[in-house]
C-alpha positions as CSV (number, residue, x, y, z in Angstrom):
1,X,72.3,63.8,111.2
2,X,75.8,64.4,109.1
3,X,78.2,63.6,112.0
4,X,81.1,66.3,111.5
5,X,84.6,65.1,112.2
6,X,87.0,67.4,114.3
7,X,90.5,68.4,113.1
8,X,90.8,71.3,116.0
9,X,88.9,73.1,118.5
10,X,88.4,75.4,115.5
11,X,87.6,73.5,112.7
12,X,85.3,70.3,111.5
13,X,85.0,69.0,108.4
14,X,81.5,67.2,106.9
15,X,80.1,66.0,103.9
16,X,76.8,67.2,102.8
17,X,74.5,68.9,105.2
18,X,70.8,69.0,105.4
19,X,68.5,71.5,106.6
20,X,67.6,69.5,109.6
21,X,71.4,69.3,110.5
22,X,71.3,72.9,111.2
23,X,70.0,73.3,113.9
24,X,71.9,70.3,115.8
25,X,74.8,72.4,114.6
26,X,73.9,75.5,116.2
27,X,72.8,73.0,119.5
28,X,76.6,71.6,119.4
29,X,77.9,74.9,119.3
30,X,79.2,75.7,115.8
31,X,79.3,79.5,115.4
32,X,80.2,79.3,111.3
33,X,79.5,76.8,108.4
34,X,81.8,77.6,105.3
35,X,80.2,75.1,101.8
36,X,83.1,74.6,99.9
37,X,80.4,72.2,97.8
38,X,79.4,73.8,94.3
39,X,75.5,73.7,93.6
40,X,74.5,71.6,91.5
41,X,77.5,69.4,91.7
42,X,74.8,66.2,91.9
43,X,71.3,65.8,91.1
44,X,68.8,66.8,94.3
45,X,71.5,68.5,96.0
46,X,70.4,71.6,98.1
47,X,71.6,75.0,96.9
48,X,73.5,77.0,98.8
49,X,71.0,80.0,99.4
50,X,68.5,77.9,100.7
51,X,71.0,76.5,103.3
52,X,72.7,80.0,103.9
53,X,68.5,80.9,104.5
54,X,67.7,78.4,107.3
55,X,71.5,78.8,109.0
56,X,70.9,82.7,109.3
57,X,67.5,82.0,110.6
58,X,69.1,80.1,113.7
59,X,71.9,83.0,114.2
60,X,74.7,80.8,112.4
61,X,77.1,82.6,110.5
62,X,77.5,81.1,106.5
63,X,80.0,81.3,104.2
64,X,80.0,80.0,100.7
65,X,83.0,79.1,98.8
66,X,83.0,76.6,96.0
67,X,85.9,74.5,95.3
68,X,85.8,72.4,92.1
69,X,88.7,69.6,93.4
70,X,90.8,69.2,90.0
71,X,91.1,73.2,89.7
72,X,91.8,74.4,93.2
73,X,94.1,77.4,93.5
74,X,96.3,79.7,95.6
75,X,93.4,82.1,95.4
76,X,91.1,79.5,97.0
77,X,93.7,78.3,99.6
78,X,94.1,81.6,101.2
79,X,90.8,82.3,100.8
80,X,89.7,79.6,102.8
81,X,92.6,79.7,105.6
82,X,90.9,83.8,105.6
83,X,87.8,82.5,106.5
84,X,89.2,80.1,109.0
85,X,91.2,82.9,110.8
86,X,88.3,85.5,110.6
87,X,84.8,83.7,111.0
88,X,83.5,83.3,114.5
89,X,84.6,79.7,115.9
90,X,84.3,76.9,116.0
91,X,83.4,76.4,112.3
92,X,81.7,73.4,110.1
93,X,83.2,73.2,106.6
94,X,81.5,70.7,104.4
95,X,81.4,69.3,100.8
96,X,80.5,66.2,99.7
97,X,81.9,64.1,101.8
98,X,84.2,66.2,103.6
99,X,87.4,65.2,102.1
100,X,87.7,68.6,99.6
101,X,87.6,70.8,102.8
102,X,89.9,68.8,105.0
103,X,92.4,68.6,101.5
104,X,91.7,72.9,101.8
105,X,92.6,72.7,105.5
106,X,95.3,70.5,104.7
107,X,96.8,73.1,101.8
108,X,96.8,76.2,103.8
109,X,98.7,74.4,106.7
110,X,101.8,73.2,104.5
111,X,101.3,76.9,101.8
112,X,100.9,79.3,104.7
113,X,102.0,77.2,107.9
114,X,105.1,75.3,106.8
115,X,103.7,72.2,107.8
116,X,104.6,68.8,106.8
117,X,102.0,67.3,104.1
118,X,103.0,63.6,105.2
119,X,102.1,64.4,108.9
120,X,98.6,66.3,107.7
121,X,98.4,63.5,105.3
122,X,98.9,60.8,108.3
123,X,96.6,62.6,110.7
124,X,93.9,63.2,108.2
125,X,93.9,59.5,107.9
126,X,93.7,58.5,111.3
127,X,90.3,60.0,111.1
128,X,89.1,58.5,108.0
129,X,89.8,60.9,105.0
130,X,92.3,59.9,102.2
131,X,93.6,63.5,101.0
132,X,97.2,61.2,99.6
133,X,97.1,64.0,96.8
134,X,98.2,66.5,99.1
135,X,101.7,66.8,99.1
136,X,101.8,67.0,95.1
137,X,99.0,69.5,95.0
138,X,100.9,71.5,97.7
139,X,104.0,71.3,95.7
140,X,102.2,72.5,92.4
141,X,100.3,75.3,94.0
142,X,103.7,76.8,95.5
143,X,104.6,77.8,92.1
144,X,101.4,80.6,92.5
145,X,102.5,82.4,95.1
């Protein structure tokens, strides 16, 4: 089973889910799985219909929003911190290897929260994600307000 990591009562981050995740998922609570992966991103990846399939089957709520790392953008910052504040909690956001959705998390603290990119940088690490690009990503995408 993809073991998710916790940033908050509200949010985990994962890499990439399988269908037999699901419903261990649903069994640990998770209300909401957001797939900021893009299909076909690898070879033999599972597309997102098929996961959004099984996860409605078990009553989990699914949300699909691609984020291709070296373009991310305003738009997809507050789109994501929307679904955070909106979707039924707690919520599983996964990608590859979880590091693009805790960078996402990571963006709409310090765009739409204020919050320091070294300390979210700092904290990230402490639970095993390197998102060091942060602060300089977070600095470029304030020019798109």
């Amino acid at each position: 089973m993809t073991e998710p990591t916790k940033i908050n009562d509200t949010l985990s981050v994962a890499g990439q889910i399988t269908l037999a995740d699901l419903p261990n998922f649903k069994k640990n609570g998770y209300v909401t799985i957001i797939n900021n992966r893009p299909d076909n991103e690898e070879p033999g990846q599972l597309d997102h219909a098929t996961v959004e399939a099984e996860a409605k089957k078990l009553g989990l709520e699914y949300q699909y929003q691609p984020i291709n790392s070296a373009a991310i953008s305003r738009k997809d910052v507050n789109e994501f911190q929307n679904l955070v504040l909106r979707e039924g909690k707690p919520i599983l956001a996964h990608c590859r290897s979880g590091t693009r959705c805790y960078l996402m998390y990571g963006l709409s603290r310090v765009l739409n929260d204020g919050e320091s990119a070294m300390a979210i940088v700092a904290e990230a690490a402490t639970k095993g994600y390197d998102i060091r690009a942060l602060p300089m990503l977070a600095e470029r995408l304030q020019a798109e307000k």
